[in-house]
N, CA, C and O atoms as a DFTB+ gen file, in Angstrom:
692 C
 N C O
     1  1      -5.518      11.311       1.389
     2  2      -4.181      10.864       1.708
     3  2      -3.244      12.049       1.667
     4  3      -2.445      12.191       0.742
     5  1      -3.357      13.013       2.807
     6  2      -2.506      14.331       2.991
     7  2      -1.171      13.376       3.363
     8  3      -0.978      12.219       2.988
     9  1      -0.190      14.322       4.329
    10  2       1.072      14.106       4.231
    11  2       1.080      13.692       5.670
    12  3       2.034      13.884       6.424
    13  1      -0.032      13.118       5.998
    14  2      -0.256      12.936       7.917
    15  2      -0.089      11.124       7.872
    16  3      -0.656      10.550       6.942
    17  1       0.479      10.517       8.614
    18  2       0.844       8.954       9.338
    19  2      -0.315       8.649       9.147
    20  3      -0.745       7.915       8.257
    21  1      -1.125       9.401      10.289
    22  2      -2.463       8.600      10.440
    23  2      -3.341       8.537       9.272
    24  3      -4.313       7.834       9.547
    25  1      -3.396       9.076       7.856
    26  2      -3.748       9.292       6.303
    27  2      -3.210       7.799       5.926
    28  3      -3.878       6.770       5.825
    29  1      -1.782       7.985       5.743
    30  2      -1.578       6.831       5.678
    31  2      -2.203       5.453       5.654
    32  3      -2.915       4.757       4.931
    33  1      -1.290       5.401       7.340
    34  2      -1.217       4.151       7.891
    35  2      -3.052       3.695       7.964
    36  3      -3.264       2.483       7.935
    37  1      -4.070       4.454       8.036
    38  2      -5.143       4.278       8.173
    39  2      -6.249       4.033       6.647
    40  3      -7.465       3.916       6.494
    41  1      -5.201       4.042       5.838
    42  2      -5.899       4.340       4.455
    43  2      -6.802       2.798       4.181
    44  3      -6.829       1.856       4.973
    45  1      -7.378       2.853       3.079
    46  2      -8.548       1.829       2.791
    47  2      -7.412       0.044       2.534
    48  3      -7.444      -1.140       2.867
    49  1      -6.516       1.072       1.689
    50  2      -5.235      -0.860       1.392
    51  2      -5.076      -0.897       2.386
    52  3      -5.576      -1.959       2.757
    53  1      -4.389      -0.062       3.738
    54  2      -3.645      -0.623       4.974
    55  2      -4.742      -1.560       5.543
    56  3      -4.647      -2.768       5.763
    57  1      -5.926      -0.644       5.752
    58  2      -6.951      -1.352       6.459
    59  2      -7.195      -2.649       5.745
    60  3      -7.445      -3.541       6.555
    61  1      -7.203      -2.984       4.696
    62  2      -7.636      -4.277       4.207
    63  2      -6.244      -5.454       4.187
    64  3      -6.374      -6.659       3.970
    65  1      -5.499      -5.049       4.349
    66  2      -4.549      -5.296       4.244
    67  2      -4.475      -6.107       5.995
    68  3      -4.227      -7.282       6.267
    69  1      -4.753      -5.096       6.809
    70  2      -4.634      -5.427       8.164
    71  2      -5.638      -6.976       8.720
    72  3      -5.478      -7.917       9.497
    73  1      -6.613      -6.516       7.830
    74  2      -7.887      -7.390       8.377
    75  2      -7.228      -8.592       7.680
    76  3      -6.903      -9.394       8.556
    77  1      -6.978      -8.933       6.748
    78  2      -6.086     -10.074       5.828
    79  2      -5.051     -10.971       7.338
    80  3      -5.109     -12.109       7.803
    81  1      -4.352      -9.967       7.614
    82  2      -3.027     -10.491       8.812
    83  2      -3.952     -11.072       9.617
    84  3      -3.992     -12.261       9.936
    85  1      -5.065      -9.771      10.099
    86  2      -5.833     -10.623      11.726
    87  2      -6.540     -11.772      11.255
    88  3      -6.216     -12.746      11.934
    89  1      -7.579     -12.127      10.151
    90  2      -7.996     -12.978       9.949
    91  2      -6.940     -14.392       9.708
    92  3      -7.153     -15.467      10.269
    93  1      -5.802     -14.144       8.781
    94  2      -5.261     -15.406       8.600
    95  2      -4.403     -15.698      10.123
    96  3      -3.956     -16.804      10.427
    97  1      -4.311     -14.706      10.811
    98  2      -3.966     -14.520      12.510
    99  2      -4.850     -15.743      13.274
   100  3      -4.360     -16.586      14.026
   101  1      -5.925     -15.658      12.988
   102  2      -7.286     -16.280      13.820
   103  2      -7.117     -17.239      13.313
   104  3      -6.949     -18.236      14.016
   105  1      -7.090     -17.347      11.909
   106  2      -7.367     -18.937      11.261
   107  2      -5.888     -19.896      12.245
   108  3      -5.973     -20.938      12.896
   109  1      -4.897     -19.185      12.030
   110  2      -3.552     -19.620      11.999
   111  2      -3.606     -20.470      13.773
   112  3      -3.260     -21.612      14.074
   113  1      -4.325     -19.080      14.877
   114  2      -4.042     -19.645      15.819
   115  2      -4.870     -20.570      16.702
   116  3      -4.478     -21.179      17.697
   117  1      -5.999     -20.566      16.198
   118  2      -7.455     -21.298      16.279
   119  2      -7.282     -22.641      15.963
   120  3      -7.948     -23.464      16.592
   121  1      -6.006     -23.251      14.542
   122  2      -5.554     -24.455      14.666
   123  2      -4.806     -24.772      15.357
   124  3      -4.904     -25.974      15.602
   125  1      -3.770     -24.126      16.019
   126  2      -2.797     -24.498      16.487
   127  2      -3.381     -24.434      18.310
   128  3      -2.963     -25.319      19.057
   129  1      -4.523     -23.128      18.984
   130  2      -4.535     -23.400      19.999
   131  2      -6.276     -23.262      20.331
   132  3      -6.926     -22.440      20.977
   133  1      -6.557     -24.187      19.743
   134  2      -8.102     -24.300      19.491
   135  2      -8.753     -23.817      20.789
   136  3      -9.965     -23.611      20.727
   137  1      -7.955     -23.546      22.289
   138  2      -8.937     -23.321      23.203
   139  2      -9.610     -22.101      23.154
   140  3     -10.493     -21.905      23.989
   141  1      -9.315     -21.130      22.213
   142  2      -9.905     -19.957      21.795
   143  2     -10.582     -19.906      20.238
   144  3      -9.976     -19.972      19.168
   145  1     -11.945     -19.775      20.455
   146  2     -12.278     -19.418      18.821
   147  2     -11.799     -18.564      17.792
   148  3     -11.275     -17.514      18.164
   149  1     -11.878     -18.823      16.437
   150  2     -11.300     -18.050      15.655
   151  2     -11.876     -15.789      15.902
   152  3     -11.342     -14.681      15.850
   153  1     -13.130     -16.372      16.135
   154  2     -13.178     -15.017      16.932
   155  2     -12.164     -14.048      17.807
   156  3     -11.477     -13.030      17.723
   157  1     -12.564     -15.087      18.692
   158  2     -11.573     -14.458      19.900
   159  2     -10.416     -14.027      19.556
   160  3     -10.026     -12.958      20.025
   161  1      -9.605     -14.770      18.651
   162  2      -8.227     -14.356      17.979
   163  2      -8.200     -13.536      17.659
   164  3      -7.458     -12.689      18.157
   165  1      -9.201     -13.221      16.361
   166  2      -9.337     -12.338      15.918
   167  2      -9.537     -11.026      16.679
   168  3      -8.791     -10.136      16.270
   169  1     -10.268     -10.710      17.581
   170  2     -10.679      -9.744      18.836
   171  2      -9.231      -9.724      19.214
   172  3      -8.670      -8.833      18.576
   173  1      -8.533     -10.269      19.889
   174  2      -7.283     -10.490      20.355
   175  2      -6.342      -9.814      19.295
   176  3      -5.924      -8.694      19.587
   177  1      -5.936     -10.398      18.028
   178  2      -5.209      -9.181      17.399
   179  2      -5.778      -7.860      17.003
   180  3      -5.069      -6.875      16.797
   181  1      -7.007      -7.868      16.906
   182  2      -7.254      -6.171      16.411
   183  2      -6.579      -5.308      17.601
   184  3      -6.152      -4.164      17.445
   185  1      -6.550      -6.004      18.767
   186  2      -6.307      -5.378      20.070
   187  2      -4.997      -4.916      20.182
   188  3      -4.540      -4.031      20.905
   189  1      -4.289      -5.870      19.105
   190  2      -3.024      -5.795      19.374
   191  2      -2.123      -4.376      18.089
   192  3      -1.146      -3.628      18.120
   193  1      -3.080      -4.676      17.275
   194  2      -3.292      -3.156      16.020
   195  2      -3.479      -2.303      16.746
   196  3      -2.672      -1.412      16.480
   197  1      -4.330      -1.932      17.850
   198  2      -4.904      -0.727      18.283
   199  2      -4.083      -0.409      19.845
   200  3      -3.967       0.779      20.146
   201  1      -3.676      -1.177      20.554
   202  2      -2.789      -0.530      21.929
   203  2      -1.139      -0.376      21.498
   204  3      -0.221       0.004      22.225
   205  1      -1.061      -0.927      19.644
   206  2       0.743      -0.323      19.210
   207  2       1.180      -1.191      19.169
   208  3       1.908      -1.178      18.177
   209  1       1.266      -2.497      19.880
   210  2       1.877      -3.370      19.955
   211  2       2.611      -3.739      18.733
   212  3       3.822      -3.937      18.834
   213  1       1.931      -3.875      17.401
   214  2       2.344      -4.174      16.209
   215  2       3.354      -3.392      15.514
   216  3       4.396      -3.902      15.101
   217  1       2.969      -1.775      15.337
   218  2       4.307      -0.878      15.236
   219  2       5.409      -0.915      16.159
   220  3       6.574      -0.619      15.891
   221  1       4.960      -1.297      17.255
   222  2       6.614      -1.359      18.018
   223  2       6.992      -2.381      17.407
   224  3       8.000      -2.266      16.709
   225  1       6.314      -3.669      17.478
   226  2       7.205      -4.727      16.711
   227  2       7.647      -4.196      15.541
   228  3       8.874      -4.100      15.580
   229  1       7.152      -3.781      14.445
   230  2       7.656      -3.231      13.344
   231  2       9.014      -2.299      13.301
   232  3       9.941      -2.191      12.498
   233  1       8.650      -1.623      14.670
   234  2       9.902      -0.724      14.930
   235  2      11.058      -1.404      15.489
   236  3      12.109      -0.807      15.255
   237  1      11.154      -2.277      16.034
   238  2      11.772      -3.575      16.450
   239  2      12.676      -4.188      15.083
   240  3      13.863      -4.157      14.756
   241  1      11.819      -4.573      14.683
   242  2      12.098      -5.145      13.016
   243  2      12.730      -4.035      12.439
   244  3      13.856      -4.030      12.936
   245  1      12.676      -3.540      12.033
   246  2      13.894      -2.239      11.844
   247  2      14.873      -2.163      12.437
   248  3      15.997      -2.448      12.025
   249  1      14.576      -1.768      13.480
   250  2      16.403      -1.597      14.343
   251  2      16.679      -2.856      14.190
   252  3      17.862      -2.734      14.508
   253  1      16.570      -4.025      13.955
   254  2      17.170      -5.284      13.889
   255  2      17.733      -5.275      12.674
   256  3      18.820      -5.831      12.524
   257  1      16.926      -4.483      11.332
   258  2      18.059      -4.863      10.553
   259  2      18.866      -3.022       9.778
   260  3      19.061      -2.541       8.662
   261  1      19.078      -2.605      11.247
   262  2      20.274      -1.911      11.438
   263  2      19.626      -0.191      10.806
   264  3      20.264       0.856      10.689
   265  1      18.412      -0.422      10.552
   266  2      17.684       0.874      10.552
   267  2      17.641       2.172      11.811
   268  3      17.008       2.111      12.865
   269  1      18.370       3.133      11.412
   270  2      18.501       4.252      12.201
   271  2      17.334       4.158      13.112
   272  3      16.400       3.389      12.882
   273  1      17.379       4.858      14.037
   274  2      16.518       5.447      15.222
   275  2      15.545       6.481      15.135
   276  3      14.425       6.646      15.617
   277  1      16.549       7.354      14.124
   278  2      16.560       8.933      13.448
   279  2      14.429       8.198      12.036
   280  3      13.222       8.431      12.107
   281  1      15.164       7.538      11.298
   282  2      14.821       6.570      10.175
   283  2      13.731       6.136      10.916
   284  3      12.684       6.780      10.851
   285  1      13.817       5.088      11.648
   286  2      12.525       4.743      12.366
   287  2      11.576       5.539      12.503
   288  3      10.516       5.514      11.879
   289  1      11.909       6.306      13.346
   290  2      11.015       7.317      14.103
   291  2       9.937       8.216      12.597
   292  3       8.732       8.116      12.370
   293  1      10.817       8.881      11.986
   294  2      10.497       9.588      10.868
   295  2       9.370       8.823      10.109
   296  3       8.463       9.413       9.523
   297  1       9.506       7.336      10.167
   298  2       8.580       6.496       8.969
   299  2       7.754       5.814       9.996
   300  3       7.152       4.915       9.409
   301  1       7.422       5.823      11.345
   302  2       6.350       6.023      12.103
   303  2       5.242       7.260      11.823
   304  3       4.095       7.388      11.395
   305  1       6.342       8.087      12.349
   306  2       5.171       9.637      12.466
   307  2       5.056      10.214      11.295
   308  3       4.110      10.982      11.122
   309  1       5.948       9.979      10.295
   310  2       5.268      10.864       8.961
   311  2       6.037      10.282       7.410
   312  3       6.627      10.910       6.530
   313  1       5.661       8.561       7.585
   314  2       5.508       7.900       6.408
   315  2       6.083       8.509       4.694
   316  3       7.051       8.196       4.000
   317  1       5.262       9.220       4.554
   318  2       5.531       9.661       3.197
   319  2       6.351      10.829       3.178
   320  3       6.105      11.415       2.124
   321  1       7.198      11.439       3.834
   322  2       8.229      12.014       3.737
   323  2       9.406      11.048       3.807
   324  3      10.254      10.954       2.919
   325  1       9.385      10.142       5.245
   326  2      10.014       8.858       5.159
   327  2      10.766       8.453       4.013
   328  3      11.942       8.503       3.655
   329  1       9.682       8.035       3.563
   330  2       9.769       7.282       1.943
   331  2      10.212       8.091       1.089
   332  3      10.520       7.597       0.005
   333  1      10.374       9.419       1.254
   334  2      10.808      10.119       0.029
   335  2       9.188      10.985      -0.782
   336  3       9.429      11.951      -1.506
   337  1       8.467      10.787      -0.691
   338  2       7.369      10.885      -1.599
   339  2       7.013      12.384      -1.269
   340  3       6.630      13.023      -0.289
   341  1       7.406      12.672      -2.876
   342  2       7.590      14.338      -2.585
   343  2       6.299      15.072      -3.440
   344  3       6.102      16.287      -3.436
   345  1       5.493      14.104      -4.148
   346  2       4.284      14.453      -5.035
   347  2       2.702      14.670      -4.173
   348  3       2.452      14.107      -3.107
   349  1       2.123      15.234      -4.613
   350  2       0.762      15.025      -3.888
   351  2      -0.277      13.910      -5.199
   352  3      -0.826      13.968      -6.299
   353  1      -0.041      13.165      -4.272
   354  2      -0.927      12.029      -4.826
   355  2      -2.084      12.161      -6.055
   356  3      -2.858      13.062      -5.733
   357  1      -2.404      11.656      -7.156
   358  2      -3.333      12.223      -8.493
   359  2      -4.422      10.748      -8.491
   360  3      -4.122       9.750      -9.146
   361  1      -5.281      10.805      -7.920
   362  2      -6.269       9.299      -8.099
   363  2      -6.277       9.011      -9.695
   364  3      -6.288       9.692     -10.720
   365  1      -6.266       7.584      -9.343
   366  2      -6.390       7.277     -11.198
   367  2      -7.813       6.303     -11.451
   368  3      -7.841       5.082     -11.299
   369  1      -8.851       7.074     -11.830
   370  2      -9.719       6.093     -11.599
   371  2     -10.376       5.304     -12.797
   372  3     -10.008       5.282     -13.972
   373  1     -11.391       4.693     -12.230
   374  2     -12.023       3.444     -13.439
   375  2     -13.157       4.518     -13.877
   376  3     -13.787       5.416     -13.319
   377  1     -13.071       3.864     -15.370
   378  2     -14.282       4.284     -16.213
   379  2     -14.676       3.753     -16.517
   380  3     -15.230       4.150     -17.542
   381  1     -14.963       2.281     -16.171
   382  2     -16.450       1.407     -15.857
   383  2     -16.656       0.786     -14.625
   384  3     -15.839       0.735     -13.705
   385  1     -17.687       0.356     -14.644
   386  2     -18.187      -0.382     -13.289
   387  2     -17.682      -1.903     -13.565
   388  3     -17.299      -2.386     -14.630
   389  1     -17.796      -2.519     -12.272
   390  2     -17.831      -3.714     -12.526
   391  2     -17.223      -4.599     -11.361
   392  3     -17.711      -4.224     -10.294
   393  1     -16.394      -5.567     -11.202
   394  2     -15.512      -6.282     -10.721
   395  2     -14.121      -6.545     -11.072
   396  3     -13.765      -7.244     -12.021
   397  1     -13.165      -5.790     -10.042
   398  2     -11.993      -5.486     -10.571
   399  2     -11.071      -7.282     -10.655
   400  3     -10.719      -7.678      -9.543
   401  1     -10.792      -8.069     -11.639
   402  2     -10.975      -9.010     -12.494
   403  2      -9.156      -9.504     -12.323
   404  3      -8.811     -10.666     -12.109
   405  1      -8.204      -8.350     -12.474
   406  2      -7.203      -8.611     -12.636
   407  2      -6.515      -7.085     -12.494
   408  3      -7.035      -5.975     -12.596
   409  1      -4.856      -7.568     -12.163
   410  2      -4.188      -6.187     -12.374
   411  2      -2.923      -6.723     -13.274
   412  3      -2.777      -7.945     -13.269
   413  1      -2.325      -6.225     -13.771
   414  2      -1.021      -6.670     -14.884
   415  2      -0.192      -6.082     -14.003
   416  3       0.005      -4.869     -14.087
   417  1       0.239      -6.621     -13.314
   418  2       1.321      -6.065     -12.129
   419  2       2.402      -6.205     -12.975
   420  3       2.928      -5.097     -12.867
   421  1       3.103      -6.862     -13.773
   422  2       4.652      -6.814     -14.996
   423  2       3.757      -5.461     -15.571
   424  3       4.362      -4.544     -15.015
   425  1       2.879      -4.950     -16.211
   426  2       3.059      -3.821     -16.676
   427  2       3.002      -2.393     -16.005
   428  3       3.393      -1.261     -16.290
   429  1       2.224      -3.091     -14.828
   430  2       2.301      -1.794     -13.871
   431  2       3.961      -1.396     -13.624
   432  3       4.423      -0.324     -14.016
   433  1       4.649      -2.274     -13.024
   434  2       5.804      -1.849     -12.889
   435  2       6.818      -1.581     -13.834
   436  3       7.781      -0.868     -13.556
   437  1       6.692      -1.991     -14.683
   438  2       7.432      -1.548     -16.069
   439  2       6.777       0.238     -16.181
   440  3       7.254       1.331     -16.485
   441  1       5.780      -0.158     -15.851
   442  2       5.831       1.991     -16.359
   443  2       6.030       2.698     -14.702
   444  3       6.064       3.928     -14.682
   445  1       6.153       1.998     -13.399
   446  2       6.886       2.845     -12.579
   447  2       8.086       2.569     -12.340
   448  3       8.803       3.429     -11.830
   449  1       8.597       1.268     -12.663
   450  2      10.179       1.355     -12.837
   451  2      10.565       2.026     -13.563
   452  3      11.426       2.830     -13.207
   453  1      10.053       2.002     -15.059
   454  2      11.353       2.175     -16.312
   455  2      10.492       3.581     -16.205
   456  3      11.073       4.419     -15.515
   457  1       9.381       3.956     -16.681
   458  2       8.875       5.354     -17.730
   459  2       9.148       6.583     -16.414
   460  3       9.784       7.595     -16.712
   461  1       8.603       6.397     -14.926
   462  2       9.001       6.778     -13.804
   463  2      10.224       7.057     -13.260
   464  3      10.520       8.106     -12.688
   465  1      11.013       6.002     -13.462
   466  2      12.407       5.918     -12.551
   467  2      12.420       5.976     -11.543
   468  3      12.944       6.833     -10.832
   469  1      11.506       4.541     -11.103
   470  2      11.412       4.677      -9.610
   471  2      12.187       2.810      -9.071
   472  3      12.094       2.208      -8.002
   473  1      13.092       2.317     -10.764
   474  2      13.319       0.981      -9.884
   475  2      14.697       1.901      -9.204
   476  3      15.127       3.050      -9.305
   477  1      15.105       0.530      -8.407
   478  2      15.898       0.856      -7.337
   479  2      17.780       1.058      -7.676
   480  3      18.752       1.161      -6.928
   481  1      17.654       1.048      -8.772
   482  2      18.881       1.339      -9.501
   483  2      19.420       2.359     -10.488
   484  3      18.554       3.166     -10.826
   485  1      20.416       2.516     -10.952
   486  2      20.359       3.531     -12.134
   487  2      21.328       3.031     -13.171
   488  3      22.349       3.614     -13.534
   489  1      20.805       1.699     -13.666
   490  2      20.723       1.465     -14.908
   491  2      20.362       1.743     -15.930
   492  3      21.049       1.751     -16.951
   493  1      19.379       1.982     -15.846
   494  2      18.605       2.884     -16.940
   495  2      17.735       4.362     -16.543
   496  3      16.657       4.347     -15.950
   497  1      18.381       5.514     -16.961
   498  2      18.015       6.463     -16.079
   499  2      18.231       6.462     -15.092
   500  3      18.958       5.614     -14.573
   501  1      17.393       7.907     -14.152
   502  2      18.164       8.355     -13.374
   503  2      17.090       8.215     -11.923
   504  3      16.264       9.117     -11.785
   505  1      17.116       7.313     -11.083
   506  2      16.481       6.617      -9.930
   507  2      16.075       8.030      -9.731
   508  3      16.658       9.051     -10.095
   509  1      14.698       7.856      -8.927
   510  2      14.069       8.855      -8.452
   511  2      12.948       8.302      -7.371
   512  3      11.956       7.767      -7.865
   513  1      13.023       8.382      -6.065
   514  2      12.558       7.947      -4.828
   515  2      10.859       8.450      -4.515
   516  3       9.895       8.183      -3.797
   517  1      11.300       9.362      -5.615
   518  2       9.776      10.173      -4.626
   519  2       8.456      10.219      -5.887
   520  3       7.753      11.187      -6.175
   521  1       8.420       8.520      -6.613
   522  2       7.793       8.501      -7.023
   523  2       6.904       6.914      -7.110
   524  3       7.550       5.950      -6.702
   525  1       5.824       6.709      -7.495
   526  2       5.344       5.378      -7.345
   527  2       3.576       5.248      -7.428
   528  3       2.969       6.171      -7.971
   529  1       3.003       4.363      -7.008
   530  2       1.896       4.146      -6.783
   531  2       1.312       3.486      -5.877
   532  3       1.707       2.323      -5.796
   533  1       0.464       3.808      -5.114
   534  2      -0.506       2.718      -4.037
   535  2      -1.939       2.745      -4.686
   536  3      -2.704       3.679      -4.926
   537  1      -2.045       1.204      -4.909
   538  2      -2.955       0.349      -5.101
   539  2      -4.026       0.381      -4.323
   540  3      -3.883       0.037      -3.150
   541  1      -5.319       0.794      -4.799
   542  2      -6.452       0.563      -3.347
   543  2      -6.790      -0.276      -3.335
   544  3      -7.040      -0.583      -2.170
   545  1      -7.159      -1.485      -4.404
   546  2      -8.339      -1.945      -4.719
   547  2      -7.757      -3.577      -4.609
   548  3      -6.575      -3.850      -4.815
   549  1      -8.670      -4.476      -4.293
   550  2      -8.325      -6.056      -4.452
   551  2      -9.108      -6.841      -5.572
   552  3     -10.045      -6.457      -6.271
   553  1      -8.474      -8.012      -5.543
   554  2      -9.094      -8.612      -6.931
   555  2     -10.370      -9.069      -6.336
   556  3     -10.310      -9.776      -5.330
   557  1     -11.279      -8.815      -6.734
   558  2     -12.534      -9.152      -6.653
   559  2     -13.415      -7.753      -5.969
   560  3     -14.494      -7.679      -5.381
   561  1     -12.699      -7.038      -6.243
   562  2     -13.042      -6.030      -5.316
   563  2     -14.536      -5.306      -6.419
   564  3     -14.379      -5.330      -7.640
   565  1     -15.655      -4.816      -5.922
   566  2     -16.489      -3.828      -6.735
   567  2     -16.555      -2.814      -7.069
   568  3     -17.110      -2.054      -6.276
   569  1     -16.103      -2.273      -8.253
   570  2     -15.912      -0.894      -8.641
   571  2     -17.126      -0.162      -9.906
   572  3     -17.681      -0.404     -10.977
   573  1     -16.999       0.828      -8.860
   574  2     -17.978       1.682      -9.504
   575  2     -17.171       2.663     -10.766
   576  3     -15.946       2.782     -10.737
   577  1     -17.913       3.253     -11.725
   578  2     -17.151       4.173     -12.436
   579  2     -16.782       5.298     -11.757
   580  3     -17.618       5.961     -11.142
   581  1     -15.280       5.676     -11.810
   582  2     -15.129       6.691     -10.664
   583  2     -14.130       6.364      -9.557
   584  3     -13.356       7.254      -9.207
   585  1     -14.082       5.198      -8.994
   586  2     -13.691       4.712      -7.886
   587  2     -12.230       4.964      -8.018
   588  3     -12.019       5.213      -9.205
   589  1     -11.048       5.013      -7.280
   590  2     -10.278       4.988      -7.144
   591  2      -9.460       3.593      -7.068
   592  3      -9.639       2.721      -6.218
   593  1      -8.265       3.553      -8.429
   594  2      -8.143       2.166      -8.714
   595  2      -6.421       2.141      -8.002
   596  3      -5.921       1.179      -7.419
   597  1      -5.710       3.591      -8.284
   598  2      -4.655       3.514      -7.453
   599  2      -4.287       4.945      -6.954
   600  3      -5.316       5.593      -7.143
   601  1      -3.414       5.710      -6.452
   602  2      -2.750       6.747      -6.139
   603  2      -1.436       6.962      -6.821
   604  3      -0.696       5.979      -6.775
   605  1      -1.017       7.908      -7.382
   606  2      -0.047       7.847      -8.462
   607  2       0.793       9.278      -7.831
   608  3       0.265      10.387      -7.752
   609  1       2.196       8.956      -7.419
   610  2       2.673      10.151      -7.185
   611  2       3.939      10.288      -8.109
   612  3       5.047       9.757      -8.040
   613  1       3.514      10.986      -8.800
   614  2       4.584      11.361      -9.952
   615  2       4.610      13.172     -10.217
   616  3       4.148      14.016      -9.449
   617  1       5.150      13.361     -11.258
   618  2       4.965      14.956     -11.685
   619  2       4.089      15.032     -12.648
   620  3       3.959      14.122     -13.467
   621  1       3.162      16.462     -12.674
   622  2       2.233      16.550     -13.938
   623  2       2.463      15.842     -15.414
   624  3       1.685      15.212     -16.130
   625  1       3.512      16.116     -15.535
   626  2       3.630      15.578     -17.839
   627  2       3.548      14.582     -17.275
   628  3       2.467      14.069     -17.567
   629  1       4.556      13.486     -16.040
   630  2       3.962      11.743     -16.118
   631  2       2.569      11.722     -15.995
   632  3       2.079      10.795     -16.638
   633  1       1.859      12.327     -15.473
   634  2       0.192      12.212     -14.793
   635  2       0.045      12.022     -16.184
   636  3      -0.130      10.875     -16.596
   637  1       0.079      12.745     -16.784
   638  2      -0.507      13.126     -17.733
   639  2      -0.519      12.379     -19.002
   640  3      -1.346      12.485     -19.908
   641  1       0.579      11.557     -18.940
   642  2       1.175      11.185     -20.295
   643  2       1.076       9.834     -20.025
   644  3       1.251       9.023     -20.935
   645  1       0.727       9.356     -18.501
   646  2       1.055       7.905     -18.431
   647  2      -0.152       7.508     -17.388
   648  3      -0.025       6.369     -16.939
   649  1      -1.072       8.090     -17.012
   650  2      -2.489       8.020     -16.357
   651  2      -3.395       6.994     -17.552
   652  3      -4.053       6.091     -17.035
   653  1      -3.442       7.093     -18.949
   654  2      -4.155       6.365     -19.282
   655  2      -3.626       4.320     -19.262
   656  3      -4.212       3.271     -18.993
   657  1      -2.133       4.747     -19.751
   658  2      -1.647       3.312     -19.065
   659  2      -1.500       2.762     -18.159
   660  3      -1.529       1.531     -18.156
   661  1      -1.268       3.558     -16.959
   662  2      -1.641       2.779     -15.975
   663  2      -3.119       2.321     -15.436
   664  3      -3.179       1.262     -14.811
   665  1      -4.380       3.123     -15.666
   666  2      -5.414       2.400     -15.737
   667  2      -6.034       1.326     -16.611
   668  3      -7.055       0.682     -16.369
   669  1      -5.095       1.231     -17.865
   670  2      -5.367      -0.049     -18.465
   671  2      -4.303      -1.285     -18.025
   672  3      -4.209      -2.398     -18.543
   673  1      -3.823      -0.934     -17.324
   674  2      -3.402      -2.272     -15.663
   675  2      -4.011      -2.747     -15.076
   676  3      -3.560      -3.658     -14.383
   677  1      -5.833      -2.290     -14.999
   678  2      -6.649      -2.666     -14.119
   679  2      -7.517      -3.184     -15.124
   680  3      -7.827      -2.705     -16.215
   681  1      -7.886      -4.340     -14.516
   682  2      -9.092      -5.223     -15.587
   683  2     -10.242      -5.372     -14.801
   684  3     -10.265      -5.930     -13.704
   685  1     -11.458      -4.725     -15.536
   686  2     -12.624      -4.808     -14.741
   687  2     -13.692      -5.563     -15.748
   688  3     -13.774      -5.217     -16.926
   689  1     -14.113      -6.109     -15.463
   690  2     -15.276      -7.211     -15.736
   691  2     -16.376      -7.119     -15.267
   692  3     -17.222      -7.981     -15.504
């Protein structure tokens, strides 16, 4: 996950993430216009992932709610500058195998809101944009020891000081 769109937008969550939309896509339109199998739907939106169609809509959806041009464009072609994200990513991984069981999402974000300063205010401390985490993994997902449970872009002393709590966010069974 370099500093490239296609890193990104192509990463293992997007992708699973994507197949989630097309499938509940297929289910969704297979009831409503049964003359096509849930297949076909499915075939039909990947199609629609892959000739753009979907980022323009997305880009659409933006300028609608009054998102620059400048803004758009920037969080198309190069995402994590976009966003602010000024760290190079530190994998945080599992040290057992198993079946990833659960995540404590209230504690995950309590240590990238508050210990981070990445909520969206400055109530407490001093907001800081270019920090956070992406999640790879789904619940039920199989993890090996090793695997990559999230991406953590923070500065070294947080890596360092807050890498073991955030992998005890992840419950593997």
């Amino acid at each position: 996950m370099g500093g490239t769109s296609t890193n990104l937008w192509d990463s293992r969550s997007i992708v699973i993430q994507r197949k989630l939309v097309i499938d509940f896509f297929a289910k969704l339109m297979n009831s409503e216009f049964p003359v096509l199998s849930e297949l076909e739907w499915a075939i039909y939106a990947e199609d629609q992932f892959k000739n753009g169609s979907i980022i323009k809509s997305f880009a659409n959806i933006l300028l609608a709610h009054n998102v620059s041009n400048k803004t758009i464009q920037s969080t198309l072609t190069d995402p994590l500058n976009a966003l602010c994200i000024g760290y190079n990513p530190v994998d945080i991984v599992a040290y057992s195998s198993g079946t990833l069981i659960g995540i404590d999402q209230r504690k995950l974000g309590e240590i990238i809101n508050r210990n981070l300063n990445a909520a969206r205010n400055d109530v407490e401390g001093k907001y800081d944009p270019t920090v956070g985490a992406v999640i790879m993994n789904r619940l039920g997902d199989k993890i090996k020891e090793g695997t990559v449970l999230c991406k953590l872009f923070a500065d070294s002393f947080a890596v360092e000081t807050l890498s073991g709590k955030i992998r005890d966010c992840f419950v593997i069974g």
